[in-house]
Residue, then its C-alpha position, 0 to 999 in steps of 0.5 A: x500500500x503506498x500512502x506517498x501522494x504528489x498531491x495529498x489535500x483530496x478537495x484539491x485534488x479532485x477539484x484540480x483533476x476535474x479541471x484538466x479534463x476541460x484542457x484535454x477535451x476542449x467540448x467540455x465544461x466544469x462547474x466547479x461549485x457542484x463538480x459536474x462536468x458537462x457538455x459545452x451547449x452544441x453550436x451546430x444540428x444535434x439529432x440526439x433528444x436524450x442526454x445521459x448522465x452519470x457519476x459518483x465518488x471521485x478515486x475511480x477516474x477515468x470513470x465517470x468524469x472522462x466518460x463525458x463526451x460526445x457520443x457518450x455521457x453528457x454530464x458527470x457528478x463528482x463527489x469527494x474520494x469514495x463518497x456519493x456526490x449530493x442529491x443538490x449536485x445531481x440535480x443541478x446537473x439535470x436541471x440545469x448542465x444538460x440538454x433535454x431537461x425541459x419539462x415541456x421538450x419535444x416528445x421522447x426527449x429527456x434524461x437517463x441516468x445511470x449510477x452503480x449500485x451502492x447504497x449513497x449514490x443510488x439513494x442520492x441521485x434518486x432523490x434527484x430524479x425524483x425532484x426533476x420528475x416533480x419539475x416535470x422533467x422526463x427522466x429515467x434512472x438505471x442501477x447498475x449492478x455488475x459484480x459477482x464477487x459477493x454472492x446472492x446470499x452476502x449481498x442479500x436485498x442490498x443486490x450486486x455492486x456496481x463496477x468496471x461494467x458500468x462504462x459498458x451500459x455508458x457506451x452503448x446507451x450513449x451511442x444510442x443516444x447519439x443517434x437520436x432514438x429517443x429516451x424509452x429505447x434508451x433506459x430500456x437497452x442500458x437495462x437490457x446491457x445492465x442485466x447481462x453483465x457480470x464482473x469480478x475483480x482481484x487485488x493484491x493490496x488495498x489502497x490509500x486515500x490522500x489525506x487519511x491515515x493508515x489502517x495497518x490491520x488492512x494490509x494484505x499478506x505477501x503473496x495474497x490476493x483478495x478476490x472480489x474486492x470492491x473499488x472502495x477496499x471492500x471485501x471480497x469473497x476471500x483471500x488466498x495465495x494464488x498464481x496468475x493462472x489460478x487466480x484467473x480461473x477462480x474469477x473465470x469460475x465465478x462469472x461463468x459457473x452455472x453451477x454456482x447458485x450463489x453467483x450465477x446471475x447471467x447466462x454468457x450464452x450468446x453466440x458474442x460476448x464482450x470481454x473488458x479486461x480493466x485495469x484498476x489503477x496500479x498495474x503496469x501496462x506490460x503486466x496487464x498485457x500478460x494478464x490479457x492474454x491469461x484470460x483470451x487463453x483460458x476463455x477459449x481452452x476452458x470455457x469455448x467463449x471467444x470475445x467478438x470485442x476485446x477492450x483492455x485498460x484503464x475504465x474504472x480504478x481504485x485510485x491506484x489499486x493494485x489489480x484488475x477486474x474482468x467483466x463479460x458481457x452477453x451480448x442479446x438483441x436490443x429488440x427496438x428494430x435498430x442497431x445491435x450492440x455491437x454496433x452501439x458500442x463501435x460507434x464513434x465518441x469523444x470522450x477522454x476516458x474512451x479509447x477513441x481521439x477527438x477530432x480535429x473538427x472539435x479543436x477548430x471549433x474553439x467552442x467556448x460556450x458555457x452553460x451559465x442558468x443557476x441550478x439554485x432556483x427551484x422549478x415554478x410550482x404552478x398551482x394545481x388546483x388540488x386543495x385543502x382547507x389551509x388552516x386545518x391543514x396548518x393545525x394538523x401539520x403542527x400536530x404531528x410535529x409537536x408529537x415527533x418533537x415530544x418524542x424525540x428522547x424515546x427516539x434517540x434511547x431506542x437508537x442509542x440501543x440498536x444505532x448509532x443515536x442520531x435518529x431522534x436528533x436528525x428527525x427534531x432537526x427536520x421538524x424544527x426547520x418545518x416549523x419554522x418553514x410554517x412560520x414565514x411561509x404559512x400552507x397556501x391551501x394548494x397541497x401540491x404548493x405546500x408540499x413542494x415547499x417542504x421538499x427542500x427545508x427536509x433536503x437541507x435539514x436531514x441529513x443521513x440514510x432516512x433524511x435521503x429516504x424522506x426527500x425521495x418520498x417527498x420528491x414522489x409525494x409532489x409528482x404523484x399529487x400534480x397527477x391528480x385531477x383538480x378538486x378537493x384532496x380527500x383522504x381518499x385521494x391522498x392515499x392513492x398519492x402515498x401509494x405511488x409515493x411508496x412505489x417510487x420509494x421502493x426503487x430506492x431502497x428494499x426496505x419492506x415492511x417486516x425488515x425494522x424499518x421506518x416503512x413498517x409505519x409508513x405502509x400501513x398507514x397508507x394501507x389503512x388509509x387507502x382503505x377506510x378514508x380514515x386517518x386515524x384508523x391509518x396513525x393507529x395502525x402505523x403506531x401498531x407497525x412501529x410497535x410491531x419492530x420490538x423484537x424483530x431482527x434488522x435486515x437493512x440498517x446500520x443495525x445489521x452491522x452492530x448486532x447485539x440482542x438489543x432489538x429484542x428490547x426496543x421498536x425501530x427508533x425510525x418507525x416509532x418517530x414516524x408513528x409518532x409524528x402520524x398520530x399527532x397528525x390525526x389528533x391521537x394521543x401522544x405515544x409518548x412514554x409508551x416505550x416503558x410498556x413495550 
């Protein structure tokens, strides 16, 4: 592990990296506030309606930054080293630093955006999504999911992580999209690419973030090599002394072996198959040639799989990581009655991170256009005619924020047993600010108005897992009210809005009822409510759903990882909080205290 840097701030690091890429590709521009790259706007035709967007931590260059090019991703969201860049960031970018985001654009238009499958950046750029759907922006997202590393029964709800495939998903899509197949035909072959991917990669040693210390526990032992691990220094499926040869075979035998239960996610049947041999940052070029031909060698002798496309490089890193990953990908029909993938993936781009030249046309263009809009101002939310009484509403609001503020301190104790003991604190945090939202703002009577106008005091004030699952829902909860036909917002028609809010939640997350989370609240409620009009039969049935919790074992949830046998004493201290706050709302009494009887 080395833990020499030339550079060793990581903020300027990642700001300065960001940078270089508008020296090296003179088509693209860098908005250094929210670090997003992006597409200079087009001074000639532009047959494309769909824009691609992507992004992630930084650390993994030329992924996704340098993928940012024509013919391929039109904007890219960087966050710090191995950490998701925020929901505002991704929003700035669709809203404002890509084409085909404007709520009444030509029909197929829109934007797609693709992120791998980790919990921060799925949770984040959904939230994104789900604001610019609000706005009126179409817009698709696909989770990618590649790795095999980590089996089905590891990796549980959470699914496979996303890794050097990805790239693959941006090419083809991005060259579809180049075309100008419009945004259906686009999301549907990334996810048709996605779904037949299969990636596994190896390293022989961990590495250093610039401006951490050392974890010493971490290294690996001479001559090991962790197999599976991730782009973050995640575990693998495990670690042994191997050679070259072995070690191929292994990774070959878990992306291929239809026989492993645990790792068999795609068929590689097709009469082609793509191999993407990837170099995660700290493997000569030499070596990689040698690895390269190990793994042709072993395909053909072993497997009778010969690769129609042969990509080797540089796509997707662990800063400089000291290994490889091989990905493979099935190669099907697109079935949209165009071009296959093959051809999508021959097609021409000009992106850095590509292995494909920028043209001498782009250089003599001296495009210096910028996109200047301020993503800061938020979508005019138009009246929607869909209307409540405000000041029962008002009254009803502060009800249940007054319970969730009440119950707090049951909250936190119960996260203090089972968490980390912000969950209280995070969710009074939200509260306070609506409250004080509520003062300088009272609700206009027009839900879709008064919500939309919460949307962004939650963003801002809740941080962490649930403040992102409660902006994403919120962010739904907009849109699906804006659906509904003008008139009065019953409870009936407030139901059939947090159902589809559910719905749109549950991209997001696996959270289900029964996994000791805040939705064994939340569907029951909706439930209830859907079913009998009735919102204090739903608070009660939500408090029952939280009550329920006591007991039952987590399986998402910083509780999985701190174990213990303190679930048995205490309910989810997130289910409990959102009960609370539903019970004050149809004017129940106060669960306050109750823990004592549990």
């Amino acid at each position: 592990m080395s833990t020499k840097h030339f550079i060793n701030d990581p903020s300027h690091l990642v700001t300065t990296a960001l940078h270089s890429l508008t020296l090296t590709n003179p088509s693209v521009a860098l908005d250094p506030l929210n670090k997003i790259l992006y597409l200079r706007p087009s001074q000639s035709p532009n047959q494309q309606r769909v824009s691609l967007l992507s992004g992630g931590g930084s650390g993994h260059e030329p992924a996704f930054a340098a993928m940012v090019g024509r013919g391929l991703l039109a904007a890219a969201v960087s966050g710090t080293i191995f950490a998701s860049p925020s929901a505002e960031q991704v929003r700035a970018a669709i809203m404002a630093r890509v084409d085909n985001a404007e709520p009444d654009g030509p029909a197929g238009s829109g934007v797609l955006v693709t992120v791998m499958n980790y919990t921060g950046d799925v949770l984040n750029f959904g939230m994104a999504v789900e604001k610019a759907r609000a706005a009126g922006v179409a817009v698709e997202m696909v989770v990618v999911g590649d790795d095999v590393g980590v089996g089905r029964a590891q990796a549980g709800k959470v699914g496979r992580r996303g890794i050097a495939g990805t790239v693959l998903v941006h090419k083809i899509s991005g060259a579809l999209a180049a075309m100008g197949w419009g945004l259906e035909e686009v999301s549907r072959v990334a996810r048709l690419v996605a779904g037949n991917l299969v990636s596994v990669g190896a390293s022989l040693e961990h590495v250093h973030v610039p401006g951490r210390g050392v974890d010493l526990k971490e290294r690996l032992g001479e001559g090991e090599v962790e197999i599976g691990m991730g782009i973050h220094n995640e575990a693998g499926s495990g670690r042994e002394v191997v050679e070259l040869g072995e070690l191929v075979a292994r990774m070959l035998g878990q992306l291929l072996d239809e026989g492993d239960e645990d790792r068999a996610f795609v068929r590689v049947n097709s009469n082609e198959v793509v191999l993407l041999l990837n170099n995660l940052g700290g493997v000569s070029v030499l070596e990689m040639g040698g690895i390269l031909d190990e793994v042709v060698t072993q395909l053909k002798e072993k497997w009778n799989v010969r690769p129609v496309r042969v990509l080797s490089g540089t796509y997707m890193t662990s800063l400089n990581g000291l290994g490889f990953s091989i990905t493979l990908l099935n190669v099907v029909n697109t079935d949209i009655g165009g071009p296959g993938m093959i051809e999508l993936l021959d097609y021409p781009c000009e992106a850095t991170g590509w292995a494909a030249p920028i043209s001498k046309q782009t250089w003599e263009e001296k495009n210096t256009a910028t996109r200047d809009q301020d993503p800061t101002v938020e979508a005019n939310m138009k009246e929607s005619g869909l209307t409540t009484d405000a000041k029962a509403a008002h009254d009803a609001l502060v009800r249940g924020l007054e319970s969730l503020i009440a119950a707090e301190p049951e909250v936190t104790r119960y996260d203090t047993v089972v968490g980390d003991g912000d969950c209280g604190i995070g969710l009074r945090r939200g509260a306070d600010a609506i409250m004080k939202h509520l003062e300088s703002k009272p609700l206009t009577g027009d839900v879709v108005v008064d919500v939309a106008g919460i949307v962004p005091v939650v963003e801002n004030n809740m941080d962490g897992t649930s403040g992102a699952l409660y902006a994403i829902f919120l962010n739904a909860l907009v849109a699906a009210l804006r659906a509904l036909p003008p008139g009065e917002a019953t409870p009936k028609a407030w139901a059939t809005a947090l159902q589809q809010s559910c719905e749109a939640l549950s991209k997001y997350t696996p959270a289900r009822p029964g996994d000791r989370t805040l939705v064994d609240a939340l569907y029951p409620f909706v439930e209830v409510l859907e079913k009998t009009g009735s919102i204090e039969e739903a608070a009660s049935a939500a408090l029952k759903g939280a009550t329920g919790t006591k007991g039952m074992k987590a399986s998402l949830g910083r509780t999985v990882y701190i174990g213990g046998s303190g679930f048995e004493n205490v309910p989810d201290p997130g289910a409990w909080g959102l009960a609370s706050f539903f019970t004050g709302l149809a004017g129940l009494e106060s669960p306050e205290g109750e823990w004592e009887k549990l």
